[in-house]
C-alpha positions in Angstrom: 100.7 122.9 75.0 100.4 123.9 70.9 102.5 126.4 70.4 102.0 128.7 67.1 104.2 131.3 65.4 107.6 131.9 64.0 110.3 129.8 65.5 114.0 132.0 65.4 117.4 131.0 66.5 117.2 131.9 70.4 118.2 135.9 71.1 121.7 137.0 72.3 121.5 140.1 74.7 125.3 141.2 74.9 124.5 144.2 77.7 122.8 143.2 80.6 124.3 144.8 83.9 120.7 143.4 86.1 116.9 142.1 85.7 114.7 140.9 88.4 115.5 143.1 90.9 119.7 141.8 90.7 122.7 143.9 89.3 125.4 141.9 88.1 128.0 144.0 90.2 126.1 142.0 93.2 128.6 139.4 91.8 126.5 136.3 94.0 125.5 133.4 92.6 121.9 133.9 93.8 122.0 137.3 91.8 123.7 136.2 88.7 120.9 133.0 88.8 118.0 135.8 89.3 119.1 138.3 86.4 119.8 134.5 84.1 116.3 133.7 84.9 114.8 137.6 84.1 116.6 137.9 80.5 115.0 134.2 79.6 112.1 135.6 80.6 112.3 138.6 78.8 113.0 136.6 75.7 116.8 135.6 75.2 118.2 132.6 76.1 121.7 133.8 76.2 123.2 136.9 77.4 126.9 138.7 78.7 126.6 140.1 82.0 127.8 143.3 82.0 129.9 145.0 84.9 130.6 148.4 85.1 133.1 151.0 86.2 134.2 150.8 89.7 137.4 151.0 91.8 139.9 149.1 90.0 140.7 146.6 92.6 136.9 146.0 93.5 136.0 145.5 89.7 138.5 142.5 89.6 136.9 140.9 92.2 134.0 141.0 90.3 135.1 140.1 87.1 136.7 136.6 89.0 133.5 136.2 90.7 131.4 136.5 87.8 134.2 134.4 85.7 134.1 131.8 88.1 129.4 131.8 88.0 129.9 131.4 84.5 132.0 128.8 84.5 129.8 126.7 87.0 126.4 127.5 84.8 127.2 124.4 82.9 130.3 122.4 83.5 130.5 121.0 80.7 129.8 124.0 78.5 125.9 124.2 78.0 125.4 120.6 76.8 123.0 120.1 80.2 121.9 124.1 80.3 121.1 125.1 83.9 118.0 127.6 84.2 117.5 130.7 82.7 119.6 132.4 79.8 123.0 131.2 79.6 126.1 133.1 80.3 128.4 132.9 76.8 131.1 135.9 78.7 131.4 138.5 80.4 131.0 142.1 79.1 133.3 145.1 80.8 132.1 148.1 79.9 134.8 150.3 82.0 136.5 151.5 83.8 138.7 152.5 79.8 136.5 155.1 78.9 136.2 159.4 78.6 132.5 160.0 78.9 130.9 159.1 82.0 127.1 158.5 81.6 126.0 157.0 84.4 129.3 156.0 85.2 131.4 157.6 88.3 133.8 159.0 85.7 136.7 159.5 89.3 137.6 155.3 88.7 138.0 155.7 84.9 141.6 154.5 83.8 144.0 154.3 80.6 143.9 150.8 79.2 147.4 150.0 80.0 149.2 147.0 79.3 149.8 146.0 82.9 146.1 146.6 83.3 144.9 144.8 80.2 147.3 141.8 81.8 145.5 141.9 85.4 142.2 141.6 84.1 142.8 138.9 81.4 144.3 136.7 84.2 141.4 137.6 86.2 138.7 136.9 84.0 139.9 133.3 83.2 138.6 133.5 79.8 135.4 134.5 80.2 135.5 138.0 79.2 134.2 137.9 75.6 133.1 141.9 74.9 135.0 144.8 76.1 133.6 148.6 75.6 136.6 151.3 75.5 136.6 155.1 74.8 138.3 155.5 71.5 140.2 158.7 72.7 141.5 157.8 76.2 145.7 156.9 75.8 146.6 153.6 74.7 142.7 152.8 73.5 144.3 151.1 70.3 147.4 149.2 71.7 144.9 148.1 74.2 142.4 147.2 71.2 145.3 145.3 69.7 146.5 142.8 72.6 142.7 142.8 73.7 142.1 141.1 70.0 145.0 138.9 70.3 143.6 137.5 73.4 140.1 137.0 71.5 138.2 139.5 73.6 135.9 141.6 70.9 136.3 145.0 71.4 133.3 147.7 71.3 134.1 151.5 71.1 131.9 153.7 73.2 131.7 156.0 76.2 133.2 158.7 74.2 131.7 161.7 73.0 135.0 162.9 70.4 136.3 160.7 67.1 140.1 161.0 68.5 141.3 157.2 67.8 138.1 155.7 66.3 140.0 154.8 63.2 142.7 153.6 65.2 141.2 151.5 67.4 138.7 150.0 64.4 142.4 149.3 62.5 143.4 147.7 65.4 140.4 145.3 65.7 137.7 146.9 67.2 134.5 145.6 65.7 131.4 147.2 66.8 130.6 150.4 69.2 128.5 150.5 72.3 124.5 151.5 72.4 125.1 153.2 69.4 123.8 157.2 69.9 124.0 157.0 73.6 126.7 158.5 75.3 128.6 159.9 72.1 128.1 163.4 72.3 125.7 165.3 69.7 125.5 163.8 66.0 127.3 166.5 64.2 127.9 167.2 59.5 131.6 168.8 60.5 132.8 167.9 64.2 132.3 164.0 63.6 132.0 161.9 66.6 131.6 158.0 67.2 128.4 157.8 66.1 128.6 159.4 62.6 132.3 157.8 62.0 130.6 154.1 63.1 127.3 154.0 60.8 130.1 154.9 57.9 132.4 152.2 58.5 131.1 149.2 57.1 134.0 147.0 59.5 131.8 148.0 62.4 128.2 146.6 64.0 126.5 148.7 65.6 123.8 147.8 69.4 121.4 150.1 69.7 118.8 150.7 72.6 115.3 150.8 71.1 113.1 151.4 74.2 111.7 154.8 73.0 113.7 156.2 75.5 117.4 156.0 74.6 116.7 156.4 71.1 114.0 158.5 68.9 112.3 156.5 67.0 113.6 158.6 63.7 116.9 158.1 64.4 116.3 154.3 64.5 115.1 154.1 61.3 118.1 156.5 60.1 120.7 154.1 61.5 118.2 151.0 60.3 119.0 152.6 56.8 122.7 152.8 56.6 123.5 149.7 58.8 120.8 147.7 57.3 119.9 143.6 58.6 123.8 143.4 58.9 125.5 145.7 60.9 122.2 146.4 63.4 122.3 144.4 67.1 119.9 144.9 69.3 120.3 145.5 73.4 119.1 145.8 76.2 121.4 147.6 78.7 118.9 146.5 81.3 119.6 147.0 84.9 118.5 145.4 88.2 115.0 147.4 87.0 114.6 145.3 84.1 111.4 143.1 84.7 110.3 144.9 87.6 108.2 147.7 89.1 108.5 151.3 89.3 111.0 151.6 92.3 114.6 152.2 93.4 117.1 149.3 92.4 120.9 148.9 93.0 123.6 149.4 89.7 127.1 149.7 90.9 126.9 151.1 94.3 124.5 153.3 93.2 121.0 153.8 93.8 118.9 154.2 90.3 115.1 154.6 89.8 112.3 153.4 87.4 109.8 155.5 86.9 107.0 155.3 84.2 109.9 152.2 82.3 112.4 155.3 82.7 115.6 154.5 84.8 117.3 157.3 85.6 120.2 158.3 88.2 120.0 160.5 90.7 121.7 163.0 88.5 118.5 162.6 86.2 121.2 160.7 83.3 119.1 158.2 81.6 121.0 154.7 83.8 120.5 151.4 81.6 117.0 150.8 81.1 114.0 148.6 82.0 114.1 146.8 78.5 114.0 143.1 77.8 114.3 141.5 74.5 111.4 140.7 74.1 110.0 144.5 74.0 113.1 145.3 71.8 112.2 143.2 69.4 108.3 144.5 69.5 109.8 148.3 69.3 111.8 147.6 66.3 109.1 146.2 64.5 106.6 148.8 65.3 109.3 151.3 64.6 110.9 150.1 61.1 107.8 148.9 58.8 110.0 147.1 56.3 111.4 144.8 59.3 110.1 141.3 60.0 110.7 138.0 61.5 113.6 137.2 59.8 115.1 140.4 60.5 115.1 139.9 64.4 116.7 136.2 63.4 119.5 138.4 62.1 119.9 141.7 64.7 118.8 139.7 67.5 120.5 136.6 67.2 123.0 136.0 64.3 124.6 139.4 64.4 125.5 139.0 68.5 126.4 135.9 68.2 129.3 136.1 65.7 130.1 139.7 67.1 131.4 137.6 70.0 132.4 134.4 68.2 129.8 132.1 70.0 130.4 129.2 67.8 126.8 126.9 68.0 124.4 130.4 68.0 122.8 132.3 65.7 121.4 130.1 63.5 118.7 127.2 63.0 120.9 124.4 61.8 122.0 121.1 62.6 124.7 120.8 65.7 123.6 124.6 66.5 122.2 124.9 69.9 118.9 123.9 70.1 117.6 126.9 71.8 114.8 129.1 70.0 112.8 132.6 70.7 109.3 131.7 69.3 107.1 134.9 67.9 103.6 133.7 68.5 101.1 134.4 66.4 99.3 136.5 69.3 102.3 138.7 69.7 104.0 136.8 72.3 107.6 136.1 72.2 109.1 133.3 74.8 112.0 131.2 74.7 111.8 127.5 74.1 114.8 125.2 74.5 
């Protein structure tokens, strides 16, 4: 097969909670293998599974259980990939936040340092992102040891700018699906969102589905953040790659209808979005963007948000894993 188009270091989705019909909360190895195999599908070839707030004590479990998948992906660290996208981490984005979401906001928790200890020892490692509300007690202590442990820390789930400063002096680098779940955008009352696009120490994901974000506001953020402070996301969910229908995401029941996934409370619930389509959207919806600005938001950027040495970039001893934008429109992974 003769492939044409432009050949870009291989995406890096760092929210992915499900795809194919799977939620990463399932915590199996059959569902961690199906969602793997839906984000390479959709157009990434690596990815952090995302888990999500639940009761303490069950989310640990998970965490080990999804430590301990990520760890038997590739034995000996990616050299003899297995199939689909692979793991680089985990991603916890809870139970440390304010702002619910879709989340059940009756398991959210202070990030204390006994906590911070239980789930470092749990995830063996592995947990590479961590998303915390910037105003819940002890968000910039836990920002702090979280750093010294060389987890990267993401502010989000928070709609007040209590302790954003704090917690970005303390280490936290980037914010989570920038817009969403952040309360309104205000020119006096400044929340996360207008205190992260002006602090140049912080990259900022952002949901381009149509859906999560106007497409005006995209190019607004696009402005300020420019090719180097811009990641895209997915926040997919079991939905992602999939049919209109009723899916699981953290004991919950969520539906997609028409691409929407909402909850039953009608609060938009991750979405139905692949890489692939992200990287479409944004080039439909900022006209100066091209090819090589996907290589950078879509790749690069992810890749040294989280310190994944070997991705990001086409050079020698990089990982020789690619996202190829066909001249047809196409985008597929080739590795």
């Amino acid at each position: 097969e003769r492939l044409t188009g432009t050949l870009l270091p291989g995406f890096i989705d760092l929210q992915v909670n499900g795809a194919g019909g799977s939620s990463v909360d399932e915590a199996t190895p059959e569902a961690l293998q199906t969602v793997a195999e839906a984000v390479y599908a959709g157009g990434a070839t690596a990815f952090l599974p995302t888990l999500i707030t639940a009761p303490w004590s069950q989310l640990l479990e998970q965490v080990r259980a999804v430590a301990a998948w990520i760890e038997q992906w590739s034995p000996d660290g990616g050299a003899t990939p297995g199939p689909g996208a692979e793991p680089l981490g985990l991603h916890l984005e809870g139970p440390f936040l304010t702002t619910p979401g879709a989340h059940p906001p009756e398991h959210f928790l202070d990030p204390t340092p006994e906590r911070i200890d239980e789930l470092l020892d749990a995830a063996r490692g592995k947990l590479r992102l961590i998303t915390i509300g910037n105003a819940r007690a002890g968000a910039a202590a836990a920002t702090k040891r979280l750093v010294a442990a060389g987890v990267t820390v993401a502010l989000g789930h928070c709609d007040r700018g209590d302790g954003f400063k704090d917690c970005v002096d303390a280490g936290a680098k980037s914010v989570t699906h920038l817009f969403n779940v952040m309360g309104p955008l205000h020119h006096r009352d400044l929340g996360p969102a207008a205190l992260a696009l002006d602090d140049a120490r912080v990259s900022c994901p952002i949901i381009v589905d149509g859906v999560h974000v106007a497409a005006t506001m995209v190019r607004n953020a696009f402005q300020i953040l420019g090719p180097d402070r811009t990641i895209l996301v997915t926040d997919a969910v079991a939905a992602a790659g999939m049919p209109d229908g009723t899916y699981p995401l953290a004991g919950m029941s969520v539906t997609k209808k028409d691409g929407v996934v909402r909850d039953q409370k009608n609060n938009l619930a991750g979405s139905a979005l692949t890489m692939a389509i992200a990287a479409r959207n944004f080039l439909q919806t900022v006209e100066t963007a091209g090819e090589w600005t996907l290589a950078k938001i879509a790749s690069t950027n992810p890749a040294r948000l989280i310190h994944a040495a070997g991705y990001g970039a086409l050079a020698r001893d990089q990982r020789a894993a690619f996202t190829l934008l066909g001249d047809d429109g196409t985008v597929r992974c080739i590795r």
